[in-house]
CHARMM internal coordinates of N, CA and C (Angstrom, degrees):
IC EDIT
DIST 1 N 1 CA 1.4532
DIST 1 CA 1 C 1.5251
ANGL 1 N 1 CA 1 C 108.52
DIST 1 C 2 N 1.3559
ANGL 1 CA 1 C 2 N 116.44
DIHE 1 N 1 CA 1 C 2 N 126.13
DIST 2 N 2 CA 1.4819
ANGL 1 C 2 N 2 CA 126.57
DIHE 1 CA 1 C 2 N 2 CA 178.15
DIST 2 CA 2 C 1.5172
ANGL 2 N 2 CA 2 C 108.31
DIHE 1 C 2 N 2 CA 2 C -54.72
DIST 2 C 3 N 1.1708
ANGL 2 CA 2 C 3 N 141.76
DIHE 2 N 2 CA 2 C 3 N 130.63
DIST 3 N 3 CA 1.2979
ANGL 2 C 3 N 3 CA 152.17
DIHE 2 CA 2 C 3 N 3 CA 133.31
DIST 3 CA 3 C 1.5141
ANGL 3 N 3 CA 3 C 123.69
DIHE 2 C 3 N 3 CA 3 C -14.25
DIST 3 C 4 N 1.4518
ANGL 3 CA 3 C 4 N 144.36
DIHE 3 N 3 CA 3 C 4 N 84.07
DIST 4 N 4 CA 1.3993
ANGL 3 C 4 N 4 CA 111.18
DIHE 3 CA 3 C 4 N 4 CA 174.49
DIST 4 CA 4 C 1.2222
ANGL 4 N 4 CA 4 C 121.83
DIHE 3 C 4 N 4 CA 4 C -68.45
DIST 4 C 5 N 1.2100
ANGL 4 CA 4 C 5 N 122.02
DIHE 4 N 4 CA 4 C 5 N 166.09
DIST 5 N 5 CA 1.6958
ANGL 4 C 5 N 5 CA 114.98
DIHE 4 CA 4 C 5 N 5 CA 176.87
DIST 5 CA 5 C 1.8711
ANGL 5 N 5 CA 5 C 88.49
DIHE 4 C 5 N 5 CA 5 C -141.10
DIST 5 C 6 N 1.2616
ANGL 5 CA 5 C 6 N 73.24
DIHE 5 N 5 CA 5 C 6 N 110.65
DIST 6 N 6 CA 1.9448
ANGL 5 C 6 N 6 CA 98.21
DIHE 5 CA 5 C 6 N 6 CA 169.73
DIST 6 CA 6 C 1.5758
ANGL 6 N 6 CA 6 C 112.87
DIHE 5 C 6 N 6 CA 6 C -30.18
DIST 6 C 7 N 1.0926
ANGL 6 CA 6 C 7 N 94.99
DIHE 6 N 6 CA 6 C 7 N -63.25
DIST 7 N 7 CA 1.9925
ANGL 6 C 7 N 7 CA 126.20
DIHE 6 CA 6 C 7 N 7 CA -162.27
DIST 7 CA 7 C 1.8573
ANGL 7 N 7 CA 7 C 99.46
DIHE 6 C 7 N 7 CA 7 C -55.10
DIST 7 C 8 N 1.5945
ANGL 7 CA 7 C 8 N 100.26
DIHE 7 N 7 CA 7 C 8 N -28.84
DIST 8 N 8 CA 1.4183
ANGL 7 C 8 N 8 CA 91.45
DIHE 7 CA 7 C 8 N 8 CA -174.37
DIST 8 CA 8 C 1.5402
ANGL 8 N 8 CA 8 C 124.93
DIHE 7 C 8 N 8 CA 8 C -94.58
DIST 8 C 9 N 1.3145
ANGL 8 CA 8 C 9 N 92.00
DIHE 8 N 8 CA 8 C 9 N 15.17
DIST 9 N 9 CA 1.9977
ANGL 8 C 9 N 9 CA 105.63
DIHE 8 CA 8 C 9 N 9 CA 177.21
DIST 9 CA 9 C 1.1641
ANGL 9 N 9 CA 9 C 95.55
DIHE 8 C 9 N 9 CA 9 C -121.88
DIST 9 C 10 N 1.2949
ANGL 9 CA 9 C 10 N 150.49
DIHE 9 N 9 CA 9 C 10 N 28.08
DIST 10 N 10 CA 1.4879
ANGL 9 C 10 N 10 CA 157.26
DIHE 9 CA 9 C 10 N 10 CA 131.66
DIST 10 CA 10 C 1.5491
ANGL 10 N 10 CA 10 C 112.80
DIHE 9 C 10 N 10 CA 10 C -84.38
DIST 10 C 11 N 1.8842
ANGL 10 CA 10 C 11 N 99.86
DIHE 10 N 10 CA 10 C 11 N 113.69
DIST 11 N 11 CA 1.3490
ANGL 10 C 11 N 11 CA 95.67
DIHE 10 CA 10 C 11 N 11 CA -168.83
DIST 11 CA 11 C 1.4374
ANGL 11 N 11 CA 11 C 92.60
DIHE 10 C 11 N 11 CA 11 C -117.60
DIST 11 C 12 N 1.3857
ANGL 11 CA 11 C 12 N 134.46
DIHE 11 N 11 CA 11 C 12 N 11.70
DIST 12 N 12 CA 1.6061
ANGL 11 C 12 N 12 CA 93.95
DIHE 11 CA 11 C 12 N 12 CA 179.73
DIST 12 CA 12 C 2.1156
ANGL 12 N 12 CA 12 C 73.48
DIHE 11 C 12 N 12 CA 12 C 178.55
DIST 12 C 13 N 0.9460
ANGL 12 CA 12 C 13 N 108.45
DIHE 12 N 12 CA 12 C 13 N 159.61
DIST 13 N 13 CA 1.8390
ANGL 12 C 13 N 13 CA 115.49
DIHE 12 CA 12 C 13 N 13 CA 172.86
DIST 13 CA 13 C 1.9372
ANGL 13 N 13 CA 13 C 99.05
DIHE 12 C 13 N 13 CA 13 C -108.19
DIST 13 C 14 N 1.2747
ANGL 13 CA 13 C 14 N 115.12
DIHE 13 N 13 CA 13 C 14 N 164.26
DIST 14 N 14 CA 1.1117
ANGL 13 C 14 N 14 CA 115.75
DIHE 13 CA 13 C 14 N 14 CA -147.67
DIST 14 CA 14 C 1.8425
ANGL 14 N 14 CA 14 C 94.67
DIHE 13 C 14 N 14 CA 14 C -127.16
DIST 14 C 15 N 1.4059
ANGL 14 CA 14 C 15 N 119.74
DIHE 14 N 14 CA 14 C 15 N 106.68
DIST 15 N 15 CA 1.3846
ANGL 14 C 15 N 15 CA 115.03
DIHE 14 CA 14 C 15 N 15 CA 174.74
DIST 15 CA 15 C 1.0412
ANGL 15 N 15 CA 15 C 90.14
DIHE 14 C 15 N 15 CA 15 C -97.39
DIST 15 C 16 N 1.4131
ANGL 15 CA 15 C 16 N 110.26
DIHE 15 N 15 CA 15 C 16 N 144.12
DIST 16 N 16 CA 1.9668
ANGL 15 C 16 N 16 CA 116.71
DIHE 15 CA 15 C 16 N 16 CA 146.35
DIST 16 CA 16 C 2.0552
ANGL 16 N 16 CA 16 C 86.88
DIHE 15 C 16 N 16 CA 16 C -175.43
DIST 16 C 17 N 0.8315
ANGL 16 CA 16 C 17 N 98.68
DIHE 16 N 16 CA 16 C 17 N 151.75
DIST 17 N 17 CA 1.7449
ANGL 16 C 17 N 17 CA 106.18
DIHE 16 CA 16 C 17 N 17 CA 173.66
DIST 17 CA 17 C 0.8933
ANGL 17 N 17 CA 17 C 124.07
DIHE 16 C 17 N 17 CA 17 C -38.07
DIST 17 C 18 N 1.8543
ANGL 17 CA 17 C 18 N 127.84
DIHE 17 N 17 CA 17 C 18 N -33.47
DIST 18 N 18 CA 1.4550
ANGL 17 C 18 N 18 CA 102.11
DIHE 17 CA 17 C 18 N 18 CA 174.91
DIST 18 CA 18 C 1.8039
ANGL 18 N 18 CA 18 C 106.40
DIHE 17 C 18 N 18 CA 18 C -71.45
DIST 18 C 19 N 1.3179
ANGL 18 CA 18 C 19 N 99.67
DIHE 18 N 18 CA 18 C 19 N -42.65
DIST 19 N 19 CA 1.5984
ANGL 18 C 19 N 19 CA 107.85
DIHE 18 CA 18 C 19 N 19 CA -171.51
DIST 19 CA 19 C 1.4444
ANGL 19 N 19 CA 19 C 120.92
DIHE 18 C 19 N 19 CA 19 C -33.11
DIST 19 C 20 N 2.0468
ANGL 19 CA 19 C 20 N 103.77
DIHE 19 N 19 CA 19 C 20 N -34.95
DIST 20 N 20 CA 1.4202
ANGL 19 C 20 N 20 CA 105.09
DIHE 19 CA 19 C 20 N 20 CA -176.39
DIST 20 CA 20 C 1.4464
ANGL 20 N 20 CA 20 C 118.79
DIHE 19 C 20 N 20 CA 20 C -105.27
DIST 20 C 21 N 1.7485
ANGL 20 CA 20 C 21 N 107.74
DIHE 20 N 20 CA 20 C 21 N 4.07
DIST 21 N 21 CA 1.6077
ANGL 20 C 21 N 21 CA 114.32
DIHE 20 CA 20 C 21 N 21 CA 139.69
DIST 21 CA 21 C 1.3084
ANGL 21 N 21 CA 21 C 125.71
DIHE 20 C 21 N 21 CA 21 C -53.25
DIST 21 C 22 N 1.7198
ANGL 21 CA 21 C 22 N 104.23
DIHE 21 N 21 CA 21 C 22 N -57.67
DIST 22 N 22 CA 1.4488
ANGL 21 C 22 N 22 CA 119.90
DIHE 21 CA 21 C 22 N 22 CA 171.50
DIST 22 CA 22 C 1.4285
ANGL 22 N 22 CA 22 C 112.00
DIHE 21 C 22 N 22 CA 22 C -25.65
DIST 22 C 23 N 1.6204
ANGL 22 CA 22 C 23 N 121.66
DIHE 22 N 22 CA 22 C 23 N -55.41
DIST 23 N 23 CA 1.3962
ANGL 22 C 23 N 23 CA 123.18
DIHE 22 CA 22 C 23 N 23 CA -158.73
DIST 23 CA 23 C 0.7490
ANGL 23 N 23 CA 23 C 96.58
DIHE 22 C 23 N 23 CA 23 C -80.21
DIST 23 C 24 N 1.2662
ANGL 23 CA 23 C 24 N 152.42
DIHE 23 N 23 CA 23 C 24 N -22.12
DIST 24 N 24 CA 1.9640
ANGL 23 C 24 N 24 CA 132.41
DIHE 23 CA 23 C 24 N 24 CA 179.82
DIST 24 CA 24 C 1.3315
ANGL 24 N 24 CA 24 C 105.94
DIHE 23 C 24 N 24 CA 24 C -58.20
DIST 24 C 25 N 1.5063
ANGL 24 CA 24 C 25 N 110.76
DIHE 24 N 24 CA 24 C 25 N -27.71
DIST 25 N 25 CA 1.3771
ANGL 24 C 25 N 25 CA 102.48
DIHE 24 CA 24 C 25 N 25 CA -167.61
DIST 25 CA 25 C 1.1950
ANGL 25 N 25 CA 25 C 110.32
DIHE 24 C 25 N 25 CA 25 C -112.99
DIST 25 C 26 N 1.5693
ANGL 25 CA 25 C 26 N 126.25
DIHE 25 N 25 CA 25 C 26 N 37.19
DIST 26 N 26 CA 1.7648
ANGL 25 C 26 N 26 CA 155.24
DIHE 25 CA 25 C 26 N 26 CA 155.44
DIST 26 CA 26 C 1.4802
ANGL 26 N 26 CA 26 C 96.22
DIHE 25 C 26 N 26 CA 26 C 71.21
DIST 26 C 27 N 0.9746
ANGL 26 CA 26 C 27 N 122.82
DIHE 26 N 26 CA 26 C 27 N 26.91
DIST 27 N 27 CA 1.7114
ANGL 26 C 27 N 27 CA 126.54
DIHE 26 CA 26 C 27 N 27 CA 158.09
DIST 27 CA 27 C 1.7747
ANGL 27 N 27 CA 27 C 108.92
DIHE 26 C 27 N 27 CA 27 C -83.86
DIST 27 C 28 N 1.0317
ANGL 27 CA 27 C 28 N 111.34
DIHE 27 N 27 CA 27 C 28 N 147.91
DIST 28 N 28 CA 1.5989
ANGL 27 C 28 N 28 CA 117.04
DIHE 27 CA 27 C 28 N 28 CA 154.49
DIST 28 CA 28 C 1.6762
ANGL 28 N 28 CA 28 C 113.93
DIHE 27 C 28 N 28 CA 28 C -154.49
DIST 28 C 29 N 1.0592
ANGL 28 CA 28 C 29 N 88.05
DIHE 28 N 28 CA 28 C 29 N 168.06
DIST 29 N 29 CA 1.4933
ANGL 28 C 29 N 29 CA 96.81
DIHE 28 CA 28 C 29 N 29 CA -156.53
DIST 29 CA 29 C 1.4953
ANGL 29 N 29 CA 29 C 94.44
DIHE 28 C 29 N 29 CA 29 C -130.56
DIST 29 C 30 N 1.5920
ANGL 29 CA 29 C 30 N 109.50
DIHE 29 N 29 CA 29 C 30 N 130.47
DIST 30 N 30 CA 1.5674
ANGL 29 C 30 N 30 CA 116.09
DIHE 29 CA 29 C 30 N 30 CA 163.39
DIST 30 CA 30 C 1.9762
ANGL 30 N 30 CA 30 C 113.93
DIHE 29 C 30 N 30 CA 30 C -117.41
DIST 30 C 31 N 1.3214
ANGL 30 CA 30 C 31 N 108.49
DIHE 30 N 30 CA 30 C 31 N -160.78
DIST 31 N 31 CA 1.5310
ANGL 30 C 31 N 31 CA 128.34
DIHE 30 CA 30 C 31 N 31 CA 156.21
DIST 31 CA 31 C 0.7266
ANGL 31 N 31 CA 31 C 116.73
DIHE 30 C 31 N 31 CA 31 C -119.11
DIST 31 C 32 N 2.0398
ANGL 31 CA 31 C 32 N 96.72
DIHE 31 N 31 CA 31 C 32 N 135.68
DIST 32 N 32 CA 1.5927
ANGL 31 C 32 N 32 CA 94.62
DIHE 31 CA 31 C 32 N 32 CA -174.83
DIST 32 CA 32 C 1.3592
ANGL 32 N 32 CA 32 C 89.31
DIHE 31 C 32 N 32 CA 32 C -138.67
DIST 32 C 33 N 1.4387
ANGL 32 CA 32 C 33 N 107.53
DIHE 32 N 32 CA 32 C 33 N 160.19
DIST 33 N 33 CA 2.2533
ANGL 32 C 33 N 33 CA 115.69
DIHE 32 CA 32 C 33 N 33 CA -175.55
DIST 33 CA 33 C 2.0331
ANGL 33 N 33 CA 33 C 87.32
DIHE 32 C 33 N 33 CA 33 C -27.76
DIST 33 C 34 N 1.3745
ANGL 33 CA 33 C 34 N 84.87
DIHE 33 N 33 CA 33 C 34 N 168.99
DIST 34 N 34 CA 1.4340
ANGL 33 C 34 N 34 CA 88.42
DIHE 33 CA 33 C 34 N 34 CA 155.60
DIST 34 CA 34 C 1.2971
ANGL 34 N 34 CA 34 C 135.68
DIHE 33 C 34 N 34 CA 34 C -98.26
DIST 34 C 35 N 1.3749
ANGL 34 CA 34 C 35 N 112.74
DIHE 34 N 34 CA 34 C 35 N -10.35
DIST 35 N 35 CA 1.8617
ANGL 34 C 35 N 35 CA 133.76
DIHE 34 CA 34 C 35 N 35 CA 154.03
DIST 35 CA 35 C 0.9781
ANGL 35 N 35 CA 35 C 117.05
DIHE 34 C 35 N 35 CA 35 C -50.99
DIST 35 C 36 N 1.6197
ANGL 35 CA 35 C 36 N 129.87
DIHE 35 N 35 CA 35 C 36 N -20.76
DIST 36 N 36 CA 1.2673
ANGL 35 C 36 N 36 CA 128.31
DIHE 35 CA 35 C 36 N 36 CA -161.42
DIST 36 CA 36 C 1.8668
ANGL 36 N 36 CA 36 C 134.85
DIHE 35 C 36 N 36 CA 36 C -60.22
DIST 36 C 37 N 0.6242
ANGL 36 CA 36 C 37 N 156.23
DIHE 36 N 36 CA 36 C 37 N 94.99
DIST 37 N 37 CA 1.4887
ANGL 36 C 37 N 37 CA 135.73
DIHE 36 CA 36 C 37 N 37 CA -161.21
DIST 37 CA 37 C 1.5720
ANGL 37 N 37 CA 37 C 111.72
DIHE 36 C 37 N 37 CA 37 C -138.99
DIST 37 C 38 N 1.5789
ANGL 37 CA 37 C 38 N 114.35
DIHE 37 N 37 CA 37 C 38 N 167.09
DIST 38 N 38 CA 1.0352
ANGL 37 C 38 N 38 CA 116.45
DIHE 37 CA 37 C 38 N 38 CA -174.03
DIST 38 CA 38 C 1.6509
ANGL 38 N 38 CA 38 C 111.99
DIHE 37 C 38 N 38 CA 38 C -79.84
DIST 38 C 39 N 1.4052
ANGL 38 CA 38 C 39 N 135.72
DIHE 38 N 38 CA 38 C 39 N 21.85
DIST 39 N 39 CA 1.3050
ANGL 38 C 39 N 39 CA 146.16
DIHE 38 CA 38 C 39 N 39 CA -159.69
DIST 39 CA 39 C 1.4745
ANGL 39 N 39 CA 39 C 97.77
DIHE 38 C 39 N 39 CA 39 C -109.42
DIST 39 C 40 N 2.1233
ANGL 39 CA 39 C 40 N 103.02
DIHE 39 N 39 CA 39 C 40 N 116.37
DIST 40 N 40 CA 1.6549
ANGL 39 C 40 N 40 CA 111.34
DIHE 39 CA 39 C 40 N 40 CA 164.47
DIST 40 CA 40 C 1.3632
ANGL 40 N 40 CA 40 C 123.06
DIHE 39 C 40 N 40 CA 40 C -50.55
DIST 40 C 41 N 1.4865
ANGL 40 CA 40 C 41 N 115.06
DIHE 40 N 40 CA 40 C 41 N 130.69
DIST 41 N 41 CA 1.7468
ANGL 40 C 41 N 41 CA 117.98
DIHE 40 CA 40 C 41 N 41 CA 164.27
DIST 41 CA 41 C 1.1927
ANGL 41 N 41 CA 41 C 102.42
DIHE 40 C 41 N 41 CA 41 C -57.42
END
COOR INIT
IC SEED 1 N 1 CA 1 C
IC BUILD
């Protein structure tokens, strides 16, 4: 069984103002495919 590796469906981190509200409050937000989901292979 293939390995997923998290790190490699993160394509880019996401600035815009809410995002750097978000981080005060230790959230961040990236892009990920749009297939992506939290569901085991």
């Amino acid at each position: 069984m293939d390995k997923i590796h998290l790190y490699d469906k993160i394509l880019s981190p996401v600035v815009t103002e809410k995002s750097t509200n978000l981080s005060e409050l230790n959230k961040i937000t990236f892009k990920v495919p749009y297939g992506a989901n939290k569901k085991k292979s």
